[in-house]
N, C-alpha and C positions, 0 to 999 in steps of 0.2 A: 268631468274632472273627478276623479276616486278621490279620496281622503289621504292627507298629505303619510309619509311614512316618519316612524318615528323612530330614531337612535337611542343605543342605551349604551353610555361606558360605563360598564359595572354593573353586575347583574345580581347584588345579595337582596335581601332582603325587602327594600322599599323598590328599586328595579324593576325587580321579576314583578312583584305587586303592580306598578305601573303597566307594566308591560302585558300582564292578565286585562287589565281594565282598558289600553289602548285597546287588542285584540277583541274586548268583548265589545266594542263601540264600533269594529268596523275598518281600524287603521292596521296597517301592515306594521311591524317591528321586524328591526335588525337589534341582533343583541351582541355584546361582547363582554369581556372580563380580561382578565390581567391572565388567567390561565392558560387561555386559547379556547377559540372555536367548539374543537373536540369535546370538552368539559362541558358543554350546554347543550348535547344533543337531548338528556331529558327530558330539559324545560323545553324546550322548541319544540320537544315533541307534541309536550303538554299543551302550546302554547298552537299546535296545528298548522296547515299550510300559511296563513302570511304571518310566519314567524322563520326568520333564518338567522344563523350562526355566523358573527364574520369577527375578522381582529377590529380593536380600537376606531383605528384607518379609515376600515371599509365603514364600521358605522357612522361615525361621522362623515364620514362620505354620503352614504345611502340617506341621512336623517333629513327631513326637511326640518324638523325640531331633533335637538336632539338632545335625554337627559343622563346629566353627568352624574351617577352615585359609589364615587371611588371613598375607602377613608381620604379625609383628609388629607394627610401626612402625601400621599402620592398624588397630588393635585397637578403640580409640574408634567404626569406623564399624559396627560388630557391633549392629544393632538389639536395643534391652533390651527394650520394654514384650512385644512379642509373643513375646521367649523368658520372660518371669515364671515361671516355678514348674515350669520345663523342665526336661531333663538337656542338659546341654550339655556335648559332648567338645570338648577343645581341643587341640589335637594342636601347637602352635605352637611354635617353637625361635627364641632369641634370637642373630643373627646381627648385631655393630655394622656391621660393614661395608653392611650391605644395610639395617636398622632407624635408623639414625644411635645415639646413645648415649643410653642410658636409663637414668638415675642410680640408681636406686632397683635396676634390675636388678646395673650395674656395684659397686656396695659391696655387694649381695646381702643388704637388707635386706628383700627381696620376693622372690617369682618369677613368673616367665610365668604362670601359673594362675592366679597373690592377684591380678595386675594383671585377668586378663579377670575374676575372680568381683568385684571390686569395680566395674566397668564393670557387670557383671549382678548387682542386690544380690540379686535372688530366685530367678536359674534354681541351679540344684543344676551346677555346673563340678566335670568330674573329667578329670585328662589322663591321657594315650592316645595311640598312635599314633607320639610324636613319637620315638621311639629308633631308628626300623629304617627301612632304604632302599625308597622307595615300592615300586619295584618288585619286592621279595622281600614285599610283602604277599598277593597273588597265587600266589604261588609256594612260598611253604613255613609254610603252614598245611595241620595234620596231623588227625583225627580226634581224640579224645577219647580219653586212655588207649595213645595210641602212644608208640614208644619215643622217648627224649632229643625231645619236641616243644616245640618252641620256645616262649618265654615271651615275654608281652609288660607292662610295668611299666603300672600308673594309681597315680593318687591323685587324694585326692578328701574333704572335709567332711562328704557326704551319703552315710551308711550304706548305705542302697537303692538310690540312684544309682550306687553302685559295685558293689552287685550285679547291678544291671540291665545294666552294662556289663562286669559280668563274663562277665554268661550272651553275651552277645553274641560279646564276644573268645573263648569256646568255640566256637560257633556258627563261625566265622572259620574255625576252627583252631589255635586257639591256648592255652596256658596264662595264668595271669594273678597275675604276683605283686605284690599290695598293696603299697606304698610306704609307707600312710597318708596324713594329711593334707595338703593342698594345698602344705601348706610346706615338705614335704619331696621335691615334686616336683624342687629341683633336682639332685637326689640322681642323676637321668639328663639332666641336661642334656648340653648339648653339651662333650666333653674329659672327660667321665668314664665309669669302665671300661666302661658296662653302653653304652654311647652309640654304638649300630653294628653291634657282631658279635653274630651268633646264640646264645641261650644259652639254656640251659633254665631253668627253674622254679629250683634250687637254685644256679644257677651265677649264674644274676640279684642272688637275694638276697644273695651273697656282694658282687657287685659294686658294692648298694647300700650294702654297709657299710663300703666299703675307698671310695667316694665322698669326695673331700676339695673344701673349697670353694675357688674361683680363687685366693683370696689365700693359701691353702695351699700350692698347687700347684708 
């Protein structure tokens, strides 16, 4: 059995980064963007043979995991029927200025995750990714059992799901401390402690708990 293949809708910044570190572990990538195909032949270049270009579609289609890193704001155009019963990482952070304003995120009666797992009623959504600067994804991911090695936050509904994406963010380099549920993903959103600087495994959890929400703030 190879190493499962991994989808990307949206290929800016934290994407491509992912999509470097799958490639360098060994897994295949299908990539995609809003642009088309065409537009990615440099990274794929970059990114060498099990790296190919396809629409939205095809990667969810090709992904046995697949990560969704669109803005916000165009989260609706995340093809469901072909991610059904997927893992889907969602790595998205809500920015108004760039998203326009999204009420249900603004009074914080949802989050970024409940919106994409409700757009996807059947793929299994756990976020990931979305706390640390693209480019120190690449760059400070440690072996397994190293000192103070960095932690990276998920959550997530589906039990296995979050293991599968756990084994993975080891794989990376990285530690992985569980948040829980979907709904307590905005525990790292953007303006809270854990949201940016490097922390470890125990220094994460603390900053998930000292989290307060915007209207606290």
């Amino acid at each position: 059995m190879g190493k499962p293949t991994i989808g990307f809708i949206g290929a800016g910044h934290i994407g491509s980064q992912v999509a470097r570190l799958a490639i360098s572990r060994g897994y295949g990538v299908v990539m995609s963007n809003s642009r088309g195909p065409e537009t990615l032949a440099s990274l794929v270049g970059e990114l060498g043979p099990n790296a190919r270009a396809a629409t939205a579609v095809e990667a969810a289609t090709s992904g046995d995991i697949v990560v969704v890193s669109v803005p916000l704001k165009n989260y609706r155009e995340v093809p469901v029927a072909p991610l059904a019963g997927k893992i889907v990482i969602d790595t998205n952070n809500y920015y108004p200025q760039r998203d326009g304003h999204i009420p249900e995120l603004d009074n914080e009666s949802t989050t970024t995750a409940e919106l994409l797992q409700t757009h996807l009623p059947t793929s299994k959504v756990v976020k990931a990714f979305n706390h640390i600067y693209a480019a120190q994804l690449t760059t400070d991911g440690q072996p397994a059992g190293s000192m103070n090695r960095r932690a990276l936050v998920i959550a997530g509904d589906d039990a296995a799901a979050k293991v599968a994406v756990t084994t993975l963010l080891d794989e990376f380099g990285f530690d992985t401390v569980d948040a829980g549920p979907l709904k307590e993903g905005w525990r790292i959103q953007r303006d809270t402690p854990g949201y940016g600087p490097r922390r470890t495994a125990d220094e994460l959890r603390k900053d998930l708990a000292a989290a307060r929400r915007y209207a606290d703030q």
